[in-house]
Structure formats: structure tokens, C-alpha cells
C-alpha positions as CSV (number, residue, x, y, z in Angstrom):
1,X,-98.9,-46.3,47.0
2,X,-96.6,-47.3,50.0
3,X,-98.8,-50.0,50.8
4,X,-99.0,-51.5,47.2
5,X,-95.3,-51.2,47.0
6,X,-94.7,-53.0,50.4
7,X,-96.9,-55.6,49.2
8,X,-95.4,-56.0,46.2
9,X,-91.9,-56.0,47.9
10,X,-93.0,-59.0,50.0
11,X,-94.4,-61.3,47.0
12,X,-91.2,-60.6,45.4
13,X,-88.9,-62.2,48.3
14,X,-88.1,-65.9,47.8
15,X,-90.0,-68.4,50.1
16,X,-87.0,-69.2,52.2
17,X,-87.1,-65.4,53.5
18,X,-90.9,-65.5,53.9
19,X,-90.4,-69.1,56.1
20,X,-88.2,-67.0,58.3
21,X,-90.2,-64.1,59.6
22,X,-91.4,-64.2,63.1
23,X,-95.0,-65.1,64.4
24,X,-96.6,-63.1,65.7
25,X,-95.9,-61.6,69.3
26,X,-98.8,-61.7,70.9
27,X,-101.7,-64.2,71.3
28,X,-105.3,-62.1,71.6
29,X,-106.7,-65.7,72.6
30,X,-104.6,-65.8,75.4
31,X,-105.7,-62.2,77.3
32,X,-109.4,-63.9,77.2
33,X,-108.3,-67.4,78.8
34,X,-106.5,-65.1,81.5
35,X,-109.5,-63.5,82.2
36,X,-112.6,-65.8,81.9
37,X,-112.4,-68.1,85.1
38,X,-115.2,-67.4,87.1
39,X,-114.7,-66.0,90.9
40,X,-118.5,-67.1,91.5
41,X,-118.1,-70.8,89.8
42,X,-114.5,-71.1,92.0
43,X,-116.1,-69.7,95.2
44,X,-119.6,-72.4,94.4
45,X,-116.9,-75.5,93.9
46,X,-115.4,-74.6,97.1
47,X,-118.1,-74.2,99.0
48,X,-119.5,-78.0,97.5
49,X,-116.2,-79.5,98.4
50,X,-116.4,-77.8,102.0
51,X,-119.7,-79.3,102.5
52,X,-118.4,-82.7,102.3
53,X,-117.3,-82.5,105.9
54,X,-114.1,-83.9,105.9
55,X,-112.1,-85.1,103.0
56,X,-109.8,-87.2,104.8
57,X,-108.3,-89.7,102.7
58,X,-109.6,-92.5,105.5
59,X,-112.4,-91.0,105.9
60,X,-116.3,-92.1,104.8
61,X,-116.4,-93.6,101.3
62,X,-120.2,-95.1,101.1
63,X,-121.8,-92.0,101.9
64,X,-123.2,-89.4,99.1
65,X,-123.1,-86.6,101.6
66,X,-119.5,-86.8,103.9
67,X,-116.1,-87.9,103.3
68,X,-113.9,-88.1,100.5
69,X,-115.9,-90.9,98.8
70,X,-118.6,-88.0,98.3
71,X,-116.6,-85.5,97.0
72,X,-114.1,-87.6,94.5
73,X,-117.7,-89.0,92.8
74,X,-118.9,-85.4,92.7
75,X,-115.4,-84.3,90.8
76,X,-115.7,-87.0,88.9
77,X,-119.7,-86.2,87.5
78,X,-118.1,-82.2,87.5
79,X,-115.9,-83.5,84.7
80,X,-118.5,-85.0,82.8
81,X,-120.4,-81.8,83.1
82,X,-117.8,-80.0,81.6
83,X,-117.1,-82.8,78.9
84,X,-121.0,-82.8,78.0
85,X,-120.7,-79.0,77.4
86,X,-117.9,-79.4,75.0
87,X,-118.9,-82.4,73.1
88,X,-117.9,-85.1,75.0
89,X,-114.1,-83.7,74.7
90,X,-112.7,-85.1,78.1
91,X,-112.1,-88.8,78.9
92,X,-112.9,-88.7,82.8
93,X,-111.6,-91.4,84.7
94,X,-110.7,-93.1,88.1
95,X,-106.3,-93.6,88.8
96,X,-106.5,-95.2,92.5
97,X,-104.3,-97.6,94.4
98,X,-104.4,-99.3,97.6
99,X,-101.6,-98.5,100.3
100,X,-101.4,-99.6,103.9
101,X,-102.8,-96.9,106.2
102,X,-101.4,-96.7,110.3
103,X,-103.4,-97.2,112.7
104,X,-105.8,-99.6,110.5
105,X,-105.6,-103.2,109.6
106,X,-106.5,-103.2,106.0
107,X,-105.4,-101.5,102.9
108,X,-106.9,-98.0,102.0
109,X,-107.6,-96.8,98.6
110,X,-106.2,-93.5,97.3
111,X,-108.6,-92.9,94.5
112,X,-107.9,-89.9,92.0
113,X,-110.0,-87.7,89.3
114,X,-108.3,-87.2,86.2
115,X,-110.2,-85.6,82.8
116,X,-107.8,-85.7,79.1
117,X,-108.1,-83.3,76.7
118,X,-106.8,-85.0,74.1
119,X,-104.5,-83.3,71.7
120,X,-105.0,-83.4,67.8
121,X,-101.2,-83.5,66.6
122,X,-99.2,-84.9,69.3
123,X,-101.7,-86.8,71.7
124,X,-98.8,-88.5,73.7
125,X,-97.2,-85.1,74.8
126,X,-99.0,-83.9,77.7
127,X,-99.1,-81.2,80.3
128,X,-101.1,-81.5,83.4
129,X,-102.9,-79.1,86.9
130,X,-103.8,-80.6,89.6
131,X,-105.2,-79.5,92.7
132,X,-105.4,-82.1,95.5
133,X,-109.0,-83.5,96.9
134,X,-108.3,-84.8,100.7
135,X,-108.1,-82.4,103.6
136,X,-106.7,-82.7,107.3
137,X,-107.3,-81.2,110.8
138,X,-104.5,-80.8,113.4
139,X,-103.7,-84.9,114.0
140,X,-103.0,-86.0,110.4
141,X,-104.8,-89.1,111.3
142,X,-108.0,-87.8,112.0
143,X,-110.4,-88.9,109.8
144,X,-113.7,-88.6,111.4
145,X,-113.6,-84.4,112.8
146,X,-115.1,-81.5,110.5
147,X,-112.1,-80.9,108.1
148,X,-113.1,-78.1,105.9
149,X,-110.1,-78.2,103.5
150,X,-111.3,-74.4,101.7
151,X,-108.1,-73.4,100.7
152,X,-105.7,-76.3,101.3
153,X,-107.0,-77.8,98.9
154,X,-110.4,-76.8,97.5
155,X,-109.1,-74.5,95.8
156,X,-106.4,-76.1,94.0
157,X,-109.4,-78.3,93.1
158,X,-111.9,-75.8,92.0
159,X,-108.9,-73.9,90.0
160,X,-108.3,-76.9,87.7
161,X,-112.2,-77.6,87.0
162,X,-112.3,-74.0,86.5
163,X,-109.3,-74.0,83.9
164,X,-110.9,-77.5,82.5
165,X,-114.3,-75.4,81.8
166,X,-112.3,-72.3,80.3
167,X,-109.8,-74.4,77.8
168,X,-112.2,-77.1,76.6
169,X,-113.2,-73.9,74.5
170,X,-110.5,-74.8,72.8
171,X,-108.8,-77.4,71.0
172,X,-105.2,-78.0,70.8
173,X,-102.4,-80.5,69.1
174,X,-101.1,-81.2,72.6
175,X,-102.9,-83.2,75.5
176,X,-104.1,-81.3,78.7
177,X,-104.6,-83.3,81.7
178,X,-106.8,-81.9,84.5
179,X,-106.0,-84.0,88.1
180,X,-108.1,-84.2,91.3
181,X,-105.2,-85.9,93.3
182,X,-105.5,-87.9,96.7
183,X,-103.4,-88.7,99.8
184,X,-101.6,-86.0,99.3
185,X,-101.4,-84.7,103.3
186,X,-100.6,-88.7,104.2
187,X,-97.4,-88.9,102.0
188,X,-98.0,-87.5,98.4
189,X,-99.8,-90.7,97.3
190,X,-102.1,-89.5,94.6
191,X,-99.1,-87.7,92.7
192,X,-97.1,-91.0,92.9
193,X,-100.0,-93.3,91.6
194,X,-100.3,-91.0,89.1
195,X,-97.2,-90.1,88.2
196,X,-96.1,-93.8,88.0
197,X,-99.9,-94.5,85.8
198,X,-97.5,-91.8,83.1
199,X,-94.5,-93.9,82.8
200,X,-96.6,-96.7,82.8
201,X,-98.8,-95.7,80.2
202,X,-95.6,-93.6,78.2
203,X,-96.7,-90.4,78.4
204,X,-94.4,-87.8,77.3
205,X,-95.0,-85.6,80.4
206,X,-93.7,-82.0,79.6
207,X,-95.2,-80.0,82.8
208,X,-97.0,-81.1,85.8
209,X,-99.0,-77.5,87.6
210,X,-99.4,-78.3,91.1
211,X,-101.9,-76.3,92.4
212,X,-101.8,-76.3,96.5
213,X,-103.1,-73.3,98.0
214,X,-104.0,-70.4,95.9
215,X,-107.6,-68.7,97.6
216,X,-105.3,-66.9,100.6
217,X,-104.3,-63.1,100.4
218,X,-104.1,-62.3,103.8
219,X,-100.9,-64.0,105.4
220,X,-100.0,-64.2,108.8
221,X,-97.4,-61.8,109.0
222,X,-100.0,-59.4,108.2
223,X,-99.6,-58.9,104.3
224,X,-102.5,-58.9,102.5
225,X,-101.7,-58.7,98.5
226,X,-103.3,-60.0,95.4
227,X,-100.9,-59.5,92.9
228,X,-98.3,-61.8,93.1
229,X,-98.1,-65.7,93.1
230,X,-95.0,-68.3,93.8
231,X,-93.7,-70.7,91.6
232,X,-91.0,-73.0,93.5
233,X,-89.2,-75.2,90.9
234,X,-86.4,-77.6,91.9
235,X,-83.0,-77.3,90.4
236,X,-80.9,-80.5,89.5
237,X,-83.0,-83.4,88.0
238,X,-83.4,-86.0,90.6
239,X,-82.8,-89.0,88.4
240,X,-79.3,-87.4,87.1
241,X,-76.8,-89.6,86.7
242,X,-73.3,-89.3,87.8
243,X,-71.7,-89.4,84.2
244,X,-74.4,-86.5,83.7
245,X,-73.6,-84.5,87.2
246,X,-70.2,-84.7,86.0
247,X,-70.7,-83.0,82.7
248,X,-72.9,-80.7,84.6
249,X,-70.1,-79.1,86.1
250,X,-67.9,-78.1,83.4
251,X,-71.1,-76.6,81.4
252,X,-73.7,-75.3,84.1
253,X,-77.0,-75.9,83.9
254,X,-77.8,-76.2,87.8
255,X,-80.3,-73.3,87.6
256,X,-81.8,-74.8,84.4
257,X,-83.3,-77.8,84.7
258,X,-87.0,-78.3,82.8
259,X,-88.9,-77.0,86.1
260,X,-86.8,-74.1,86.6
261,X,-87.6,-73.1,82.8
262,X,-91.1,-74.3,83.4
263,X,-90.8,-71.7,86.0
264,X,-89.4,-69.1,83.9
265,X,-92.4,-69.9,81.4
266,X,-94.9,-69.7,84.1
267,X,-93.3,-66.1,85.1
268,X,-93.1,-64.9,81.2
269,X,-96.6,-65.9,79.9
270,X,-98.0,-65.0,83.3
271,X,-96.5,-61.7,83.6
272,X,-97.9,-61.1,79.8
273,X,-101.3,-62.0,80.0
274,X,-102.6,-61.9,83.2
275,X,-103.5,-58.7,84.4
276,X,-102.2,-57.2,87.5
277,X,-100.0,-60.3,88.5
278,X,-96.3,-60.3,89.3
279,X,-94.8,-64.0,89.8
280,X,-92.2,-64.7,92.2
281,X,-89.9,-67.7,91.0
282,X,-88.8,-69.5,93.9
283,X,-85.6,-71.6,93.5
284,X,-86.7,-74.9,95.7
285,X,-88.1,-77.7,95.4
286,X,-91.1,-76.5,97.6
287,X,-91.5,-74.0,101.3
288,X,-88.5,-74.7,103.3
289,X,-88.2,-78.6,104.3
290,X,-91.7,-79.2,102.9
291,X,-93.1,-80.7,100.0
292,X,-96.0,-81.3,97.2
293,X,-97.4,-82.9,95.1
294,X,-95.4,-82.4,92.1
295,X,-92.7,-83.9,94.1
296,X,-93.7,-87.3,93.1
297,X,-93.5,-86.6,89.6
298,X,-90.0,-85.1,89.6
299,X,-89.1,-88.2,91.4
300,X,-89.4,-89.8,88.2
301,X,-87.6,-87.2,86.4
302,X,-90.8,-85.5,84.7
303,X,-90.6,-81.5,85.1
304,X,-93.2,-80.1,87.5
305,X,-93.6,-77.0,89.7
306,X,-95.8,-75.8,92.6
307,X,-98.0,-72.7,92.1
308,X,-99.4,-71.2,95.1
309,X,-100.4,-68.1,97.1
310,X,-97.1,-65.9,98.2
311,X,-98.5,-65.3,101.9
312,X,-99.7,-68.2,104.1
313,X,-101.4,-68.1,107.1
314,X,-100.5,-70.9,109.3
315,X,-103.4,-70.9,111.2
316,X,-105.9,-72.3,109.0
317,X,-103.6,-74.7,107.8
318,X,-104.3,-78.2,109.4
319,X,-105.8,-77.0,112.3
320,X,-108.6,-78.2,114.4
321,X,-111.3,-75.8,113.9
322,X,-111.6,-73.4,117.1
323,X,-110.9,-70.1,118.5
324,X,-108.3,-69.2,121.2
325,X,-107.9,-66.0,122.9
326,X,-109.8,-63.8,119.8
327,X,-108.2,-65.7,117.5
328,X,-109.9,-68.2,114.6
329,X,-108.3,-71.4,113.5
330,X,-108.9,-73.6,110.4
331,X,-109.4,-73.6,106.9
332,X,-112.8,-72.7,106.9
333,X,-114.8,-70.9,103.7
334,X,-114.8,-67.5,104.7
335,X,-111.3,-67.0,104.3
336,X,-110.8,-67.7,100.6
337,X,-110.4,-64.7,98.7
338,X,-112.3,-65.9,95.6
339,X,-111.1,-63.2,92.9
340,X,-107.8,-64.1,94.0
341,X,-108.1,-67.5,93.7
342,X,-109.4,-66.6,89.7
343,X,-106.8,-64.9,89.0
344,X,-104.4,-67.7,90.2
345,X,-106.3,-69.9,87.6
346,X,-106.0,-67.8,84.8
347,X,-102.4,-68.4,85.2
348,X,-102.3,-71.9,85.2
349,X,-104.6,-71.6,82.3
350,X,-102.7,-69.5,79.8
351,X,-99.2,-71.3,80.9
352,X,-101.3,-74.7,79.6
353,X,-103.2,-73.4,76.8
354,X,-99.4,-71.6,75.5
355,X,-97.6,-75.1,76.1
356,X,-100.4,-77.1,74.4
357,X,-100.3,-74.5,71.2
358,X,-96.9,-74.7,71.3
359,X,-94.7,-77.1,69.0
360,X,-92.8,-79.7,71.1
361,X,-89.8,-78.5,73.4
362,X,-86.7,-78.9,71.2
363,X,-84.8,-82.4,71.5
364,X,-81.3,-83.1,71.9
365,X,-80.3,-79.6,71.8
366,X,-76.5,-79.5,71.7
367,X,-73.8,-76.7,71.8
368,X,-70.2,-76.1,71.6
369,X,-68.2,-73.1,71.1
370,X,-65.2,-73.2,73.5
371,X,-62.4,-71.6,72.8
372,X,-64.1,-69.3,70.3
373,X,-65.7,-65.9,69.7
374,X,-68.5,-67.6,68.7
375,X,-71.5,-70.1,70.0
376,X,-73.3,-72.8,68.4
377,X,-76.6,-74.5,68.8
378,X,-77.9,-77.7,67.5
379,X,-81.4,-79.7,67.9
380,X,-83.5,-82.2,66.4
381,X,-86.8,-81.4,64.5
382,X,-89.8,-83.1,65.2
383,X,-92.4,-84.6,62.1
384,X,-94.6,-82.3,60.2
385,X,-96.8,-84.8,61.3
386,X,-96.7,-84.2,64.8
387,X,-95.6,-80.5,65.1
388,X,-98.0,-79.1,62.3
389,X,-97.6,-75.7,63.8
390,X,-94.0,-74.8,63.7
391,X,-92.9,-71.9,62.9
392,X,-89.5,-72.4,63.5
393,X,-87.3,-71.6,66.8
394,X,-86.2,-69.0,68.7
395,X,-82.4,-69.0,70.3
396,X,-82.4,-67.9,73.7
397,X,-79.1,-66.2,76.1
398,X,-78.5,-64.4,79.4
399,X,-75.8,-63.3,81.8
400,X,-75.3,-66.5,84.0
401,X,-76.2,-64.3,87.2
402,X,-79.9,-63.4,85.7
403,X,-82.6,-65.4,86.8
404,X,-85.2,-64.8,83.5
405,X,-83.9,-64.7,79.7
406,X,-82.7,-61.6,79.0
407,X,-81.7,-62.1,74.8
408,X,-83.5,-63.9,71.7
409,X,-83.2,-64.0,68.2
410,X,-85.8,-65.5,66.1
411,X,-83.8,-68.2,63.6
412,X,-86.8,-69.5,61.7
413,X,-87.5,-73.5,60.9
414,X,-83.6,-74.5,61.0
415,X,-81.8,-77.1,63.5
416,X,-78.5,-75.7,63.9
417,X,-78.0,-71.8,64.4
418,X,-74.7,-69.9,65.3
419,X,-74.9,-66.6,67.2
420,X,-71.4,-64.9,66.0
421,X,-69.1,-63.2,68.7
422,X,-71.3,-64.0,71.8
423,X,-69.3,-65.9,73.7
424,X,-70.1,-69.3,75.3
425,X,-68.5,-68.5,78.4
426,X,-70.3,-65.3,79.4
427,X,-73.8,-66.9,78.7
428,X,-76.2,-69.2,79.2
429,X,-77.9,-69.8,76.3
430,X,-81.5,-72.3,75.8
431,X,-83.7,-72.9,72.1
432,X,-87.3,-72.7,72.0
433,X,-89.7,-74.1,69.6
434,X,-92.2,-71.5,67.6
435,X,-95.6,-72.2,66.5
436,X,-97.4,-70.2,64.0
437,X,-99.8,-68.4,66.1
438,X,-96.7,-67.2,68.8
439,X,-97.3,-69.6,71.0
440,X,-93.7,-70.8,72.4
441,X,-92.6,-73.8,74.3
442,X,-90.3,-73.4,77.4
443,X,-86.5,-72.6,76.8
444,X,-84.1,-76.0,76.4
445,X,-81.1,-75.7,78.1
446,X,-78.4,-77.6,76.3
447,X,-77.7,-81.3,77.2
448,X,-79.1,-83.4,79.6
449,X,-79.4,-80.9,82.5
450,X,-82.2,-79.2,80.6
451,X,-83.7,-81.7,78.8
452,X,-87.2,-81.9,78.6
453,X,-87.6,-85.0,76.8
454,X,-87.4,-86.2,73.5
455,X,-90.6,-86.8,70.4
456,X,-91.6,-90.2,71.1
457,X,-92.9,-92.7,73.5
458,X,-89.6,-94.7,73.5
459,X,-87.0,-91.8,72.9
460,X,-85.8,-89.8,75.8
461,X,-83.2,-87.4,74.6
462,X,-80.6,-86.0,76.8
463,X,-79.5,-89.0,77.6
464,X,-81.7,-89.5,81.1
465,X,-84.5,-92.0,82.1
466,X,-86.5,-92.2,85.0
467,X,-86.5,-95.2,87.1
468,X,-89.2,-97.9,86.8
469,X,-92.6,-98.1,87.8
470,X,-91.3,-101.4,90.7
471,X,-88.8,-98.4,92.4
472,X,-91.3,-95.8,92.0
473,X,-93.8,-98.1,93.7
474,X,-91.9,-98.9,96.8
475,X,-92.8,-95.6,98.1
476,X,-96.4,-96.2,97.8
477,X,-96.4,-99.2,100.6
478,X,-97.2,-97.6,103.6
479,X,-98.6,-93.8,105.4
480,X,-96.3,-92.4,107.4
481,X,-96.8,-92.4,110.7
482,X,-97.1,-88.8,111.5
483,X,-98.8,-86.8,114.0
484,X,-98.8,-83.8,116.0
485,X,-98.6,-80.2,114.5
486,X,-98.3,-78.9,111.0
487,X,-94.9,-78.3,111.7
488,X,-93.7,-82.1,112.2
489,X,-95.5,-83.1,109.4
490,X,-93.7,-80.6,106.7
491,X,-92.2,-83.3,104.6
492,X,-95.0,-84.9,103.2
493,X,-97.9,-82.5,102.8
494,X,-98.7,-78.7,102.5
């Protein structure tokens, strides 16, 4: 009887209040993506991309057994694998660019793997993983020594065909883009080619994955652990403008940008789904003085983080392979810790699949409330058309001095919400968008700070743009000239 009079009691409330509950919290579809990449197919990719040689981005091209040439057209027919398997569901493709190399007097070509997933909502809102394809010994010039490469960056490499094999199970409103990038230990060229093919081509970029190292467990201080991971996320946009840093300091938003809430995603979906994983949020561009390749893409404004192992081990990290007083150095097979490396992908996987289920990030979000016991928050709705999903949104706050969200409230399909006596001051506050099934888009933080970018091709909301393609391009003119040890190298590669 209790249930008949529940049920009842629901078909008699008004369709407003029905539009208003909350989806569900969990996604069951989720706890499988976590846990179905493959330790043995990740370990059987690395060991093919190790068997290449060397990787080096000058090295052998003609060859179908050594050098980079080798391995990119292997990717490449890895994709199409995976595409057959799902119905021809990936577009596989080529991105490459010629840049002038040192030390050589013609141009060299930094050629790139991508595979699209392509959305069926919003097709033109993407979110991408990459690993990156070349590898390096000691002198980042060599091009011709065995370079191994297993985990920096097989791995990254093996995790994003792994996550392409797991999600094209699945089909989603939003575009998933899976990137074998190149050049990356010569000056981040792939990311930039690539990153300046999406402004090019208008692709409403929400989150770029960068995958550089995630098959090492055992660091050199001595720490061997499993069960955690590192997300570094930068903090102010780099294409902020002064007008915009200006408003930044009277309303915050320096801990907020879209890759720190990318980050904060990352650590909530992570934390959620994948089993016996804690994520460390780092609050940096990248390891101290060094760099990625998402770096390229954040150039340009588009928000992008790095995922990777939490303890290195420097010595078989661009290092010629050898061993020295009972020591082994270089990146060589037997030191991948392949479950690990699984489990790394899973991450990436559900963060993707939960973002591409999603409904858009909210646009223009706006909010005021000085001077008042109250706060107010306003943003812009996207099409039924291309958000078929939504729910509705969710209102996000938390004491400025906390680095994840510590308070919600579910406000249903609405554009303008006000949460009475919580104080603006006291709080940072951020929307996110609901779909149906749970599945939540990263937190907004209000104004251009956090803006993530607005519902179309030509509309960038928050008032920033990133510069064009000709300034993005200067930077792909030349390799830096850069040899020696890891250490003086830092800048430009992992």
C-alpha cells in the first residue's frame, strides 16, 4: 500500500516539480569503463612501440620495421582496427607539419595520429587524450641510438588506444578525440600542430588529457605505490587579457580557471569510479620548470591538464641505455608496471566518457551579490537541439581556502538561481550542467576566469579568444637547440 500511495503521490505532482528532481547519482556504466582496459593489450602495445627501435622524431621514416615512420603507420592501422570493430566509428587521420630541425639542412615533418569519435548531439564540442609517439636517449638529438621510449611515452600511447577500444562501446552526443602526438621531446610540436589544426578547424575544445608517463610505480626516491596519480593544471588562462586580469582581482578566480576545474573533475569522477585510486591535484602548469604537451593547447587558451604517474624515476628518463656501478639506465620494457598503467587509463576513460555524456559546460555564467546576504547565479542555456540530455544544473560553492567543491544544490533546468544567506564573500561558488543519466560537466567559475567556452563555433563566451593560428605558428619554426642531460632540457619535453 505504501508503494501505491507513493506512486500515486508522484503522478499527482505537477510537471514543473517532476522536471526538477535530481538524476541520478551514480552512473553503473561508468564503474565498467573504469575497469575494462586491458593490462595485457597495454603491456602488447608497448612492447610493439618499443620494438620500433627508436622513435626519434628525425629518426627513420621509410622503414616498416625502425623509427618513428614505423610506428606512427602502425598507430595509425591500430585505429582502424579499433574503428572496424565498432563499425567504422572513428575517422583516423594524419595532422603533420614541417619545422626546421638543428643540425639538418632540410625541413622535418612532425606527423601525428588522431581517431574522432564523432558525437551525435553536439559534434563540434570535443574532448581529447593523447599520449605522445617519439622517444629520446640522453642527447636530445640523437636519432639513430636504440631509444626504447616504454614509459615516456608508450604508455601514454598504448593508454589512449586502450581508452579508444573501451569507449567506442559507446556512443555519445559529444566528440572524443584520441591523439598519437609527435615532437613532443624537441619542443612540444605535435600539441601545437594540433592544437592550432582546432582553432583552425573551430573546434570547441572543452579538455585536452595529456597523458605523459603513467606505466612507473617505482620512483627514485624509493616509493613504490599504485594508487595514486597526478593531475597538474595551470591556473590563470594564458591568453587573459588585462581588462580581464583586472576584474580578476576584485572577484577571484586564480585557482579556477577551466583546467584547474578540469582537474577537480578528473579528481571527483576518478576518485568515484576507479577503484583503489586517490588523485593528487597539482596546482602547476607541469613538474617544476618543465612542460607538456597540453602546454601548447593552453597557449591558445583551450583547457588541458597533464595526467601522469606520482613517482618518477629519473633514470630511465632520457637516458642512454647502460648500466653503471649496479645500476640500470633507460626506459626499457621491463620497467612498466602494466596494471598500473590500466588503471591510469581507466581514469582518463571515465573523465572522457562523463564529459562526453555530459550536457555542455554552462556559458556566460554570471554572478553578483555584493553587499548582500544573498548570492546570485546566471547562465545561458544551450538548444534542445544540441544538449538533448539536460537535466538541468547543479550550483556549486566552497570556502575559498578548499581546493575541491565542498557544497551543491541541484536547481533543475533553470538559468538563473539564488542561494539565499550564503554570502558572496565567504565563497567561491561555480554551475554545472546535468544530464539525464548523472553525468555532469566540470564546474563554471563565474566570468571570464573560468570560462570554458561558449555553444557555438563563433561564440566564445567570457569574453576571451585565443590568438590566431599566424601567432600560434611562429612557434612551430624551428627545434630547439638543446642538448646535454634531462635536466637542461626541462622546458620543452617530459
Amino acid at each position: 500500500m505504501r508503494a501505491l500511495f507513493t506512486a500515486l503521490a508522484i503522478a499527482a505532482l505537477p510537471t514543473a516539480a517532476m522536471a526538477q528532481t535530481p538524476p541520478p547519482a551514480e552512473i553503473p556504466a561508468l564503474h565498467d569503463i573504469a575497469v575494462a582496459p586491458s593490462p595485457e593489450r597495454i603491456e602488447a602495445d608497448i612492447a610493439t612501440l618499443v620494438g620500433f627501435g627508436t622513435r626519434h622524431t628525425l629518426s627513420e621514416t621509410e622503414s616498416d620495421t625502425r623509427g618513428i615512420g614505423a610506428a606512427r603507420r602502425w598507430i595509425h592501422a591500430e585505429f582502424e582496427r579499433i574503428s572496424a570493430a565498432c563499425g567504422g566509428c572513428l575517422e583516423v587521420m594524419y595532422v603533420s607539419d614541417t619545422v626546421t630541425a638543428p643540425a639538418s639542412p632540410s625541413l622535418a615533418e612532425v606527423v601525428s595520429v588522431i581517431a574522432i569519435q564523432r558525437g551525435t548531439a553536439d559534434p563540434n564540442r570535443y574532448v581529447l587524450m593523447s599520449g605522445d609517439i617519439d622517444s629520446r636517449v640522453t642527447d636530445v638529438l640523437n636519432a639513430t641510438d636504440d631509444s626504447p621510449g616504454a614509459n615516456d611515452n608508450a604508455s601514454g600511447v598504448a593508454g589512449t588506444l586502450e581508452a579508444a577500444r573501451v569507449l567506442t562501446r559507446h556512443r555519445f552526443p559529444a566528440t572524443i578525440v584520441y591523439a598519437a602526438l609527435a615532437g613532443e621531446e624537441q619542443g612540444l610540436f605535435g600539441g601545437q600542430i594540433l592544437a592550432a589544426h582546432a582553432q583552425r578547424e573551430g573546434w570547441r575544445l572543452q579538455a585536452v588529457l595529456n597523458n605523459d608517463m603513467i606505466g612507473n610505480s617505482a620512483g627514485i626516491n624509493g616509493v613504490v605505490d599504485n594508487t595514486t596519480a597526478r593531475v597538474f593544471a595551470e591556473g590563470t588562462r594564458m591568453t587573459e587579457t588585462a581588462q580581464e586580469a583586472t576584474q580578476r582581482r576584485f572577484t577571484g578566480g586564480e585557482v579556477d580557471s577551466p583546467s584547474r576545474n578540469l582537474a577537480r573533475y578528473i579528481e571527483r569522477i576518478g576518485e568515484q569510479y576507479v577503484p583503489n585510486l586517490d588523485v593528487m591535484m597539482v596546482y602547476r602548469l607541469d613538474r617544476f620548470g618543465r612542460g607538456g604537451h597540453h602546454r601548447p593547447f593552453n597557449d591558445l587558451g583551450y583547457p588541458g591538464v597533464r595526467i601522469m604517474e606520482t613517482n618518477e624515476h629519473y633514470d630511465r628518463q632520457h637516458q642512454d641505455l647502460r648500466n653503471e656501478d649496479g645500476r640500470h639506465y633507460g626506459d626499457t620494457l621491463a620497467y612498466v608496471d602494466f596494471d598500473y598503467a590500466a588503471k591510469l587509463t581507466g581514469l582518463n576513460a571515465v573523465a572522457l566518457a562523463g564529459m562526453a555524456w555530459a550536457p555542455p559546460p554552462p556559458a556566460d555564467v554570471q554572478i553578483e551579490g555584493a553587499v548582500s546576504p544573498d548570492t546570485t547565479l546566471r547562465w545561458t542555456r544551450p538548444t534542445d537541439a544540441q544538449a538533448p540530455e539536460l537535466a538541468g544544473y547543479r550550483i556549486y560553492w566552497r570556502l575559498t581556502t578548499e581546493p575541491q567543491w565542498t557544497h551543491s544544490r541541484w536547481v533543475g533546468d533553470v538559468t538563473e538561481f539564488t542561494l539565499e544567506n550564503v554570502v558572496i564573500d565567504n565563497y567561491f561558488f561555480g554551475v554545472a550542467a546535468v544530464a539525464d543519466n548523472g553525468a555532469e560537466s566540470p564546474v563554471v567559475f563565474p566570468g571570464a576566469a573560468g570560462s570554458f567556452g561558449g555553444y557555438s563555433a563563433s561564440s566564445v563566451s567570457g569574453s576571451w579568444s585565443a590568438p590566431s593560428e599566424s601567432t600560434a605558428r611562429t612557434c612551430i619554426r624551428a627545434f630547439r637547440s638543446v642538448a646535454g642531460s634531462a635536466e637542461r632540457n626541462t622546458m620543452s619535453a617530459s
